[in-house]
TORDRENMAR-615708 format. One record per atom (N, C-alpha, C): atom name; residue in three letters; chain; residue number from 1; x, y, z. Coordinates in Angstrom, 2 decimals. Layout:
residues N
[r CA,Ala,A,NUM,[X,Y,Z]]
...
END
This chain:
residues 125
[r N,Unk,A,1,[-13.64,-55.75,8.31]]
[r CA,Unk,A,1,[-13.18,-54.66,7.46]]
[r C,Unk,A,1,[-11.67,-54.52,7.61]]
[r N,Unk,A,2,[-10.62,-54.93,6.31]]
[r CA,Unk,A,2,[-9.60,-54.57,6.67]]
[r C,Unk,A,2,[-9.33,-52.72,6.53]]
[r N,Unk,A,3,[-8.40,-52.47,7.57]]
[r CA,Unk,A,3,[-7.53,-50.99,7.70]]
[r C,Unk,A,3,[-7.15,-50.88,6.87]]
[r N,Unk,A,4,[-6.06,-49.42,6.69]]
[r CA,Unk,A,4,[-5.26,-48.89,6.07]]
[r C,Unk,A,4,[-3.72,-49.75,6.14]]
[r N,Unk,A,5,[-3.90,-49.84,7.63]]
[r CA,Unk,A,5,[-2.25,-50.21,8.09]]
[r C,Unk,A,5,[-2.25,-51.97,7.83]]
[r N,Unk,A,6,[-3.63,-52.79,7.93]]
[r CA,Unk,A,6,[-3.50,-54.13,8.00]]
[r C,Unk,A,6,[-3.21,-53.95,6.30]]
[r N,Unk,A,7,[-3.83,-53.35,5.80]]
[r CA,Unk,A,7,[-3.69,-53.59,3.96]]
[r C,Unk,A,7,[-2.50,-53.14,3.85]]
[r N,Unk,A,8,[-1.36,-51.96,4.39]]
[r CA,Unk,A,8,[-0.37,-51.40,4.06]]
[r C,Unk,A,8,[0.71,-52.67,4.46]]
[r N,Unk,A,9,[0.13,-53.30,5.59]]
[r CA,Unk,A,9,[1.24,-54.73,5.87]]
[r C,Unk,A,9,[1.05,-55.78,5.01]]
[r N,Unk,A,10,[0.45,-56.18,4.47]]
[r CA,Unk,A,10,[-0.09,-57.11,3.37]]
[r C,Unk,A,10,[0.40,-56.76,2.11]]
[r N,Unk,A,11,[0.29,-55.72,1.54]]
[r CA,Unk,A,11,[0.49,-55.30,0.40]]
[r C,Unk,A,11,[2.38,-54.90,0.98]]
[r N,Unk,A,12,[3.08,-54.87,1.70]]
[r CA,Unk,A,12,[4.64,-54.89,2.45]]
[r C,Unk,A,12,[5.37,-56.44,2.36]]
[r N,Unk,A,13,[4.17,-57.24,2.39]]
[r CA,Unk,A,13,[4.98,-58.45,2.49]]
[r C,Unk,A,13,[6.30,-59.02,2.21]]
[r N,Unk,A,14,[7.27,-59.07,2.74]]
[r CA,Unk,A,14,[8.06,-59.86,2.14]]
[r C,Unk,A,14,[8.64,-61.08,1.46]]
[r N,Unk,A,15,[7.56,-62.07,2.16]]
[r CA,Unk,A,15,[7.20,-63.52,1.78]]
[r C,Unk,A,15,[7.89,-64.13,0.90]]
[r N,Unk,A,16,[6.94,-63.22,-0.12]]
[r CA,Unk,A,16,[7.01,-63.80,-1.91]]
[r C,Unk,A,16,[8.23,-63.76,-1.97]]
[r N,Unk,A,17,[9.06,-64.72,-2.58]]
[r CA,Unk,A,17,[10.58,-64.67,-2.94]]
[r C,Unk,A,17,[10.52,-64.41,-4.32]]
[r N,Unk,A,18,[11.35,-63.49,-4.98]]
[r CA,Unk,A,18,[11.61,-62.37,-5.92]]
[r C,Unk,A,18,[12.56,-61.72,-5.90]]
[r N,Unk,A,19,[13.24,-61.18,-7.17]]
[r CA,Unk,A,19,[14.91,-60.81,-7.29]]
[r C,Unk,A,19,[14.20,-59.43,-6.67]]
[r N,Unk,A,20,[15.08,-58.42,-6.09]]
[r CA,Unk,A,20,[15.01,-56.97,-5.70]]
[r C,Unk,A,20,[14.62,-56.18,-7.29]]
[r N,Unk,A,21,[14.83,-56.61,-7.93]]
[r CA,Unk,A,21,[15.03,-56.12,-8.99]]
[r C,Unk,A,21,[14.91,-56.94,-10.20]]
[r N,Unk,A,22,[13.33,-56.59,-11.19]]
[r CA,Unk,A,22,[12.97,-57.58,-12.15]]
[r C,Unk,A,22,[14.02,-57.23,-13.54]]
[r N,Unk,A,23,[15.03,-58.18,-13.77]]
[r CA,Unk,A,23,[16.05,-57.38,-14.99]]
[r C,Unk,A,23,[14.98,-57.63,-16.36]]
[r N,Unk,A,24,[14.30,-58.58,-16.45]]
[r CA,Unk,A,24,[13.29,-58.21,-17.67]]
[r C,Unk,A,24,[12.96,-57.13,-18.09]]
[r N,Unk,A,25,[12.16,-56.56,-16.62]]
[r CA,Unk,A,25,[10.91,-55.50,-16.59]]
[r C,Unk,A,25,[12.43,-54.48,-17.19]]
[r N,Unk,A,26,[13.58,-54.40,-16.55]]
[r CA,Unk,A,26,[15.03,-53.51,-15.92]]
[r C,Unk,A,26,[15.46,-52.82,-18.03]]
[r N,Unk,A,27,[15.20,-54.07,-18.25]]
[r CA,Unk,A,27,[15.95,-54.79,-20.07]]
[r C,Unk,A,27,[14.64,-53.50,-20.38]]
[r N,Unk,A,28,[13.69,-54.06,-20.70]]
[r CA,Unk,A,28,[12.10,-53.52,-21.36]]
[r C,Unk,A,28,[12.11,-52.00,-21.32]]
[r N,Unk,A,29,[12.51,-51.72,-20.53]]
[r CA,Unk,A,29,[12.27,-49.95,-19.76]]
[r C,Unk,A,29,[13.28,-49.39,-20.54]]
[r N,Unk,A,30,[14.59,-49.92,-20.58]]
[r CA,Unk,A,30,[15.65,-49.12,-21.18]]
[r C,Unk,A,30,[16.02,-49.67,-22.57]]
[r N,Unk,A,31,[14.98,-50.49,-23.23]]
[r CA,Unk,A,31,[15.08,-50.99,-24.33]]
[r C,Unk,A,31,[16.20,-51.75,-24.94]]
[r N,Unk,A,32,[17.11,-52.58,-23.79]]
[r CA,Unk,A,32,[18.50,-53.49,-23.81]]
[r C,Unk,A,32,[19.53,-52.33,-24.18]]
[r N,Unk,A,33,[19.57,-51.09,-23.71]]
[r CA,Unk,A,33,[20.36,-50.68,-23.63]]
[r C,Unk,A,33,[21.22,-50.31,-22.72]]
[r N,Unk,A,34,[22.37,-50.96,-22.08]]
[r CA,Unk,A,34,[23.19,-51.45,-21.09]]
[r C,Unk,A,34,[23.63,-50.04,-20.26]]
[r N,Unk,A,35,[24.03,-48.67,-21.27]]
[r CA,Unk,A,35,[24.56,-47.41,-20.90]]
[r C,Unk,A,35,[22.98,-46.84,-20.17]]
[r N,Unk,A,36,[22.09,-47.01,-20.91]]
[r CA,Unk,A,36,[20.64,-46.14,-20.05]]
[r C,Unk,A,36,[20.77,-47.16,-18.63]]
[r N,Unk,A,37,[20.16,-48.37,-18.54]]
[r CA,Unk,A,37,[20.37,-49.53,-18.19]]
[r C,Unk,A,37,[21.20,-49.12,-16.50]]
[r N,Unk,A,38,[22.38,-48.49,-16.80]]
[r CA,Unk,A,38,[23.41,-47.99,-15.67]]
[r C,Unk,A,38,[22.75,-46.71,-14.91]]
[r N,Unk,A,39,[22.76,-45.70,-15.95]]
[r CA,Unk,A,39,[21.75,-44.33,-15.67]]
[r C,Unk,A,39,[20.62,-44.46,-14.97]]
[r N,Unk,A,40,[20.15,-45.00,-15.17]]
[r CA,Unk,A,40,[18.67,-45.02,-14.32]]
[r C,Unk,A,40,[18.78,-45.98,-12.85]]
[r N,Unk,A,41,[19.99,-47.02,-12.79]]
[r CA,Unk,A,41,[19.96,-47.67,-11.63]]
[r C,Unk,A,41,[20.57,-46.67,-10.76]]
[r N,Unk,A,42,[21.60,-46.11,-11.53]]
[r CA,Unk,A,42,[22.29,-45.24,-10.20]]
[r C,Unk,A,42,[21.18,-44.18,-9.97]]
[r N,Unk,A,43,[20.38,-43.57,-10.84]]
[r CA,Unk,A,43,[20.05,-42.22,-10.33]]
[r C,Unk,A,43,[18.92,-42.80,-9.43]]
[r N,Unk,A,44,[18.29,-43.92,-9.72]]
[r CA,Unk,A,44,[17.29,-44.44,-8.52]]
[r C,Unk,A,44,[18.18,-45.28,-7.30]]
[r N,Unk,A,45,[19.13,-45.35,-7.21]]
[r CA,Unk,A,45,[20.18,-45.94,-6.08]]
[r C,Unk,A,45,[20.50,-44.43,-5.34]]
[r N,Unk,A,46,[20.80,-43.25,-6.12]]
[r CA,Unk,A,46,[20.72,-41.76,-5.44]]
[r C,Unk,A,46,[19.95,-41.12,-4.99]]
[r N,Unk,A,47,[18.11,-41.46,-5.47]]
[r CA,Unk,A,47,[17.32,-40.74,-5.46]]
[r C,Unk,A,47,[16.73,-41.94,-3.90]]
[r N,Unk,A,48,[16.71,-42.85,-4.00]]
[r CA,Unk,A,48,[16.57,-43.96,-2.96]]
[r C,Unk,A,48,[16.85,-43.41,-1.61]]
[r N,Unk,A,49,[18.04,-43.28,-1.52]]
[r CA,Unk,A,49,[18.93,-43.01,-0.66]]
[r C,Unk,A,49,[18.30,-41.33,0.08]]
[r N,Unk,A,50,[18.16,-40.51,-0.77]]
[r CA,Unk,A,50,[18.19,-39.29,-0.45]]
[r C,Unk,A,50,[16.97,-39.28,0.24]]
[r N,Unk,A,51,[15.73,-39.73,-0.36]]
[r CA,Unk,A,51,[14.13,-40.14,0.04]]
[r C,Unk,A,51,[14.12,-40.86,1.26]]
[r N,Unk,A,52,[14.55,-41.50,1.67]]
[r CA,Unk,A,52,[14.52,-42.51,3.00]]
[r C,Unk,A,52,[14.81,-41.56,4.11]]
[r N,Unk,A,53,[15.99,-40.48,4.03]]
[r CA,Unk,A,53,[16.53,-39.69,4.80]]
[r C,Unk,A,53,[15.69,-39.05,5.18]]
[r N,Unk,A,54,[15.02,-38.49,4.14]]
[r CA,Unk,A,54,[13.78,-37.13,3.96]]
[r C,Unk,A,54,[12.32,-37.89,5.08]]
[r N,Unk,A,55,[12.31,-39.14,4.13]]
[r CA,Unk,A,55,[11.14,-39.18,5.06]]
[r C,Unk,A,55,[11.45,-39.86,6.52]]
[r N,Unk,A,56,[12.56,-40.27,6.98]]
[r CA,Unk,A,56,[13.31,-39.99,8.75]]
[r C,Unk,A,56,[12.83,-38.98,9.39]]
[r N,Unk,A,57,[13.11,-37.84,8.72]]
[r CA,Unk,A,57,[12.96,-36.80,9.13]]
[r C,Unk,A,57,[11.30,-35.96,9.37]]
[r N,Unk,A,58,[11.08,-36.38,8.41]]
[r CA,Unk,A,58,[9.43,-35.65,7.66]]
[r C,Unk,A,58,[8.32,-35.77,8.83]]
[r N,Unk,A,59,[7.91,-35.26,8.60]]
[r CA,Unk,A,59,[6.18,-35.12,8.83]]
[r C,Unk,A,59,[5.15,-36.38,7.95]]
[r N,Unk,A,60,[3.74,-36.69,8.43]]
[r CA,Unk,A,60,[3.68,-38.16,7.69]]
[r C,Unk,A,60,[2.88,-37.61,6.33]]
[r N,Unk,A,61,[2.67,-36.29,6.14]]
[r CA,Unk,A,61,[2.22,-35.56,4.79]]
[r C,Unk,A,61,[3.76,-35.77,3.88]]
[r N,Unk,A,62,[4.75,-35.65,4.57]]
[r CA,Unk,A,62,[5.97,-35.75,3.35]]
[r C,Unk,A,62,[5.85,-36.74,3.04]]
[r N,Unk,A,63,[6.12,-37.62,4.29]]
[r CA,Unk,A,63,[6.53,-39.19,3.98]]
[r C,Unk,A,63,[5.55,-39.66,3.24]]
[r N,Unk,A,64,[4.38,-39.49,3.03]]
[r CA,Unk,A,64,[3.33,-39.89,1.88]]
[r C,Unk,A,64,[3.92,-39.52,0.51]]
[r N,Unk,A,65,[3.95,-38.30,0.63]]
[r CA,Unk,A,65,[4.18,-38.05,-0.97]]
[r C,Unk,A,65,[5.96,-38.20,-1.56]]
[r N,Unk,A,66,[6.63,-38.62,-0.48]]
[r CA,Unk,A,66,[7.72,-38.90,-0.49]]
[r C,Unk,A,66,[8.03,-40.41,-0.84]]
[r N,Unk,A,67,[6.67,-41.24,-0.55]]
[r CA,Unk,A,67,[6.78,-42.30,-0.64]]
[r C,Unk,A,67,[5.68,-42.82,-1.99]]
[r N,Unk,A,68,[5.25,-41.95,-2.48]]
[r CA,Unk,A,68,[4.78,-41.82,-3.78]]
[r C,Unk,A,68,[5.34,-41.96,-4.94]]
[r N,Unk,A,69,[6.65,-40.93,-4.66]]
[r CA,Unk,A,69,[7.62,-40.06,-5.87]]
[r C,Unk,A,69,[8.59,-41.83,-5.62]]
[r N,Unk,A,70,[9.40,-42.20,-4.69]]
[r CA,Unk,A,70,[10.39,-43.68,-4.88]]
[r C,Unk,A,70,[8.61,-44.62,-5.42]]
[r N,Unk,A,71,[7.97,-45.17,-5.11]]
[r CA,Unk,A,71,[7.03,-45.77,-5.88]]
[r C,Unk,A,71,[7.21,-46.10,-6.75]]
[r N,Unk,A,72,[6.73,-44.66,-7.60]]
[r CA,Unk,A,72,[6.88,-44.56,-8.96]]
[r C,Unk,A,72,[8.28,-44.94,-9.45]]
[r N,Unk,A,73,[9.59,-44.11,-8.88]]
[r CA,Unk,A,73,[10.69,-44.79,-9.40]]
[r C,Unk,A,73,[11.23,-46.15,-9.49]]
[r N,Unk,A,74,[10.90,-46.80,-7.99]]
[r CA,Unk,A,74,[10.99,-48.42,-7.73]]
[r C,Unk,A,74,[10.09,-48.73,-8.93]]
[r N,Unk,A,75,[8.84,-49.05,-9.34]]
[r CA,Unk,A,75,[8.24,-49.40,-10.70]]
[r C,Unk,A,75,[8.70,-49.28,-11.70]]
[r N,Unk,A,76,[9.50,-48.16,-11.81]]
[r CA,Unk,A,76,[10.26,-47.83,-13.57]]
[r C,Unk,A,76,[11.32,-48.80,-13.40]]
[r N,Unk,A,77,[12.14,-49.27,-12.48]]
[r CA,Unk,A,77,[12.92,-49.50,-12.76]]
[r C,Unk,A,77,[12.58,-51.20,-12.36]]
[r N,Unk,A,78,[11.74,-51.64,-12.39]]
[r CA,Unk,A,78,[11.04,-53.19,-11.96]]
[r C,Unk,A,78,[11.45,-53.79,-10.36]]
[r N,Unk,A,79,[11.87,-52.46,-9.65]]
[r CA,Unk,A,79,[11.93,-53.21,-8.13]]
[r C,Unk,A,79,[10.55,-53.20,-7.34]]
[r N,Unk,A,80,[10.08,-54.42,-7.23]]
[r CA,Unk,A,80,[8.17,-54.68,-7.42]]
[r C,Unk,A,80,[8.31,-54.48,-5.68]]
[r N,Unk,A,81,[9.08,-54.93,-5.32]]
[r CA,Unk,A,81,[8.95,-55.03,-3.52]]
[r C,Unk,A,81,[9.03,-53.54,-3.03]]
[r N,Unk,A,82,[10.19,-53.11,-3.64]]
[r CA,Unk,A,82,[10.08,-51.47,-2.86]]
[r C,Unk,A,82,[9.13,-50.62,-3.21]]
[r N,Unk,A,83,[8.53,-51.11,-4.46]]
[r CA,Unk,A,83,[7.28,-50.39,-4.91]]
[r C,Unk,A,83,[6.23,-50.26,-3.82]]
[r N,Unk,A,84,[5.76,-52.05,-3.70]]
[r CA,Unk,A,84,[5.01,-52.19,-2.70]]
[r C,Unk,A,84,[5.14,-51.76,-1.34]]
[r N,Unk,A,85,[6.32,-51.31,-0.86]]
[r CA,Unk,A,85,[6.67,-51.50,0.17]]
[r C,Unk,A,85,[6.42,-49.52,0.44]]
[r N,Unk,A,86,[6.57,-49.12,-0.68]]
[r CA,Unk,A,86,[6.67,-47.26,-0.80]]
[r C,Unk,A,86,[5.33,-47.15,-0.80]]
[r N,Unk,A,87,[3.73,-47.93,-1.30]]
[r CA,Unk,A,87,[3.16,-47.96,-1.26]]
[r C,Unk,A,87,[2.43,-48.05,0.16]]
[r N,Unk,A,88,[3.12,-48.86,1.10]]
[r CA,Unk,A,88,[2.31,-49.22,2.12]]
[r C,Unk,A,88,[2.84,-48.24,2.95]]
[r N,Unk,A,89,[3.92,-47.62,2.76]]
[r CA,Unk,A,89,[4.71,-46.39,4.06]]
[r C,Unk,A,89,[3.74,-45.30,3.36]]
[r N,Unk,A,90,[2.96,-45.17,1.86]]
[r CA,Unk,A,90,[2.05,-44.10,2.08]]
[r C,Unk,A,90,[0.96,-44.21,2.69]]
[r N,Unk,A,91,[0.57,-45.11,2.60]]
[r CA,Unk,A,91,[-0.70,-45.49,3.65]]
[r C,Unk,A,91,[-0.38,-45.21,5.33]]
[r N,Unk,A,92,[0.40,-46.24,5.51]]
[r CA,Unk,A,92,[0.63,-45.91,6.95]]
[r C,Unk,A,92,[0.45,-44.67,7.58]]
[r N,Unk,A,93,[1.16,-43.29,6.54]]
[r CA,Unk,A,93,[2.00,-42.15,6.86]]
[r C,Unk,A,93,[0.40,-41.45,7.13]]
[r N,Unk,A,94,[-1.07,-42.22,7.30]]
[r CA,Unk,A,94,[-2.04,-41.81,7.76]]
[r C,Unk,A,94,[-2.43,-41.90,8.77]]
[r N,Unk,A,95,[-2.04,-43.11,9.43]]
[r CA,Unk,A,95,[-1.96,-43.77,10.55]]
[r C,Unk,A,95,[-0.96,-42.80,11.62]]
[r N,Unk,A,96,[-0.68,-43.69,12.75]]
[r CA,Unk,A,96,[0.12,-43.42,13.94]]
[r C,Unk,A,96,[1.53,-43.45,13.62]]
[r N,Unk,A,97,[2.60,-42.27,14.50]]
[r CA,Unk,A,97,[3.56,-42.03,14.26]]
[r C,Unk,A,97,[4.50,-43.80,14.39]]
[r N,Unk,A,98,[3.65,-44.33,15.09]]
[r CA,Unk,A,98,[4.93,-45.34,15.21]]
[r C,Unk,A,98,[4.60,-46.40,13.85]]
[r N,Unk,A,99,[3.47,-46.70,13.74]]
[r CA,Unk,A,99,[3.03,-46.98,12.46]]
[r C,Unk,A,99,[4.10,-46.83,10.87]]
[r N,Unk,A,100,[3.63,-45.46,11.03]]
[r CA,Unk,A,100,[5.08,-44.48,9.94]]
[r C,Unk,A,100,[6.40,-44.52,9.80]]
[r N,Unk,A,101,[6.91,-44.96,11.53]]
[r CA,Unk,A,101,[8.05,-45.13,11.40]]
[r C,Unk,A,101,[8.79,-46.24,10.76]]
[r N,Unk,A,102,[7.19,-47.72,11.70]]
[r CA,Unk,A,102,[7.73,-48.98,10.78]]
[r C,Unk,A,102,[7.86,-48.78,9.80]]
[r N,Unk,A,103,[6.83,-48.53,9.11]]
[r CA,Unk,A,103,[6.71,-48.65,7.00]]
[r C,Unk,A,103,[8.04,-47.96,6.69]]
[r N,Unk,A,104,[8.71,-46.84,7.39]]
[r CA,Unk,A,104,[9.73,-46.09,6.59]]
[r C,Unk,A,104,[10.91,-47.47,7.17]]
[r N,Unk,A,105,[11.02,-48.05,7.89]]
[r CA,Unk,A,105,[11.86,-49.14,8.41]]
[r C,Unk,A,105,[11.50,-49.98,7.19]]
[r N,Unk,A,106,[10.67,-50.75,6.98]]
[r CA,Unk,A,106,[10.20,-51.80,5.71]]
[r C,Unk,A,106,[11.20,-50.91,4.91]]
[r N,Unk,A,107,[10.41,-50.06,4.47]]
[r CA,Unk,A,107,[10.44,-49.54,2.92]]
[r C,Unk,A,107,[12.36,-49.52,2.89]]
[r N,Unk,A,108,[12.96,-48.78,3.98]]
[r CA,Unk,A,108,[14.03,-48.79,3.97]]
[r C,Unk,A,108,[14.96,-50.28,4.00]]
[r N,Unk,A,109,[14.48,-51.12,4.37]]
[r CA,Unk,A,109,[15.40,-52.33,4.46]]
[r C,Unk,A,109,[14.64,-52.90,2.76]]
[r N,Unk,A,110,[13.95,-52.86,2.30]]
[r CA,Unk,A,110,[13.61,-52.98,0.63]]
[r C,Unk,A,110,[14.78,-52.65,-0.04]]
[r N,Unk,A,111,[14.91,-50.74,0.10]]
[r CA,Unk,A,111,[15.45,-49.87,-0.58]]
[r C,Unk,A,111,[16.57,-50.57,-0.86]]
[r N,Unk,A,112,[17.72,-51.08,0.55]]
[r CA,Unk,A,112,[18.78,-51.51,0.92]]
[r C,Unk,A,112,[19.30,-52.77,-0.03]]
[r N,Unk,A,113,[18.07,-53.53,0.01]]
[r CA,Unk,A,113,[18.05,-54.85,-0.70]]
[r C,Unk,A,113,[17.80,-54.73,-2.29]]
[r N,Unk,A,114,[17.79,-53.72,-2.50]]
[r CA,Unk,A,114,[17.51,-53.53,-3.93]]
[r C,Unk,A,114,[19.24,-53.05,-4.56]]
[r N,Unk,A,115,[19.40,-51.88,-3.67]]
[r CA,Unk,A,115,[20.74,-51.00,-3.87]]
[r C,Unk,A,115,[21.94,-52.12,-3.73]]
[r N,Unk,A,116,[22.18,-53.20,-3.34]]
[r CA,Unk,A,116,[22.57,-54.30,-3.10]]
[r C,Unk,A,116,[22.71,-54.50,-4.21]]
[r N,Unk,A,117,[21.26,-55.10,-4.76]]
[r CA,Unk,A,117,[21.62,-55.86,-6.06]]
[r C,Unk,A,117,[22.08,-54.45,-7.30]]
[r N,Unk,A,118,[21.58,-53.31,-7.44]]
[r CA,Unk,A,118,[22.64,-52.12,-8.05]]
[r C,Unk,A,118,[23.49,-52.09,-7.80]]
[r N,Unk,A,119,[24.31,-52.44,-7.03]]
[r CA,Unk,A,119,[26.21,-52.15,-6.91]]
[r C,Unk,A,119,[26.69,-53.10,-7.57]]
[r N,Unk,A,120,[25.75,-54.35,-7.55]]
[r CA,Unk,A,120,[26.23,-55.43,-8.32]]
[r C,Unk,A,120,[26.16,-55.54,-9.64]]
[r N,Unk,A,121,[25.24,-55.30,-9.96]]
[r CA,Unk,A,121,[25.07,-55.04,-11.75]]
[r C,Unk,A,121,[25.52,-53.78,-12.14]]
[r N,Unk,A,122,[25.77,-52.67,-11.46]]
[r CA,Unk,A,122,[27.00,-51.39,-12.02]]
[r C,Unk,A,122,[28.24,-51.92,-11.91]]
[r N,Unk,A,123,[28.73,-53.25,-10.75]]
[r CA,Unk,A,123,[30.28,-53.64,-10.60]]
[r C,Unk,A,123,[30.78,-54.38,-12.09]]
[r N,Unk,A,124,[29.07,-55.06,-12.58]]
[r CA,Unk,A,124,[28.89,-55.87,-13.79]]
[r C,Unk,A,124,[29.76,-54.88,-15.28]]
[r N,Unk,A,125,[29.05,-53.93,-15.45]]
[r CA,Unk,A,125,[29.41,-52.96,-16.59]]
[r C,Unk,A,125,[28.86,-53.93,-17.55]]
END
């Protein structure tokens, strides 16, 4: 029987090699429009940032639903890894504190690798 935490590491993988950020899925969402396109990377490069902090701090009831709310944003904006990766820090955040801490470690070195490739395509214009 796999766990919560063996499925939350599986479904974390890093393995698969994949841009941080699918610009197809990126194009599709904002309908090739380059000005939305900017808007939505920064406010999920702000909202990223602020969430990681929160769930440092949190309790593993935040960090769940904390790691719900970037999810959903990592998906809108086609970053498939931090999705997965926000996915498995909610699972964990059921599990053991040290458990929680890894996944918020994953999820955070994702976040990092994503915001990476956003500085680069906002340096783009």
């Amino acid at each position: 029987m796999t766990t919560p935490t063996a499925l939350a590491r599986e479904w974390a993988s890093a393995d698969a090699p994949e841009a941080a950020i699918d610009r197809g899925h990126l194009t599709r969402m904002t309908f090739g429009d380059r000005s939305l396109e900017r808007e939505v990377l920064d406010l999920f490069d702000r909202q990223a940032t602020i969430l990681i902090a929160r769930m440092r701090g949190g309790e593993p009831s935040a960090v769940a639903s904390l790691a719900h709310t970037l999810k959903g944003s990592a998906a809108g904006i086609g970053a498939g890894r931090v999705a997965r990766t926000a996915d498995a820090a909610q699972i964990a955040a059921t599990g053991s504190a040290a458990e929680c801490s890894q996944a918020i470690d994953r999820l955070a070195a994702a976040v990092d690798e994503a915001r990476v490739l956003i500085a680069e395509l906002l340096r783009e214009g």
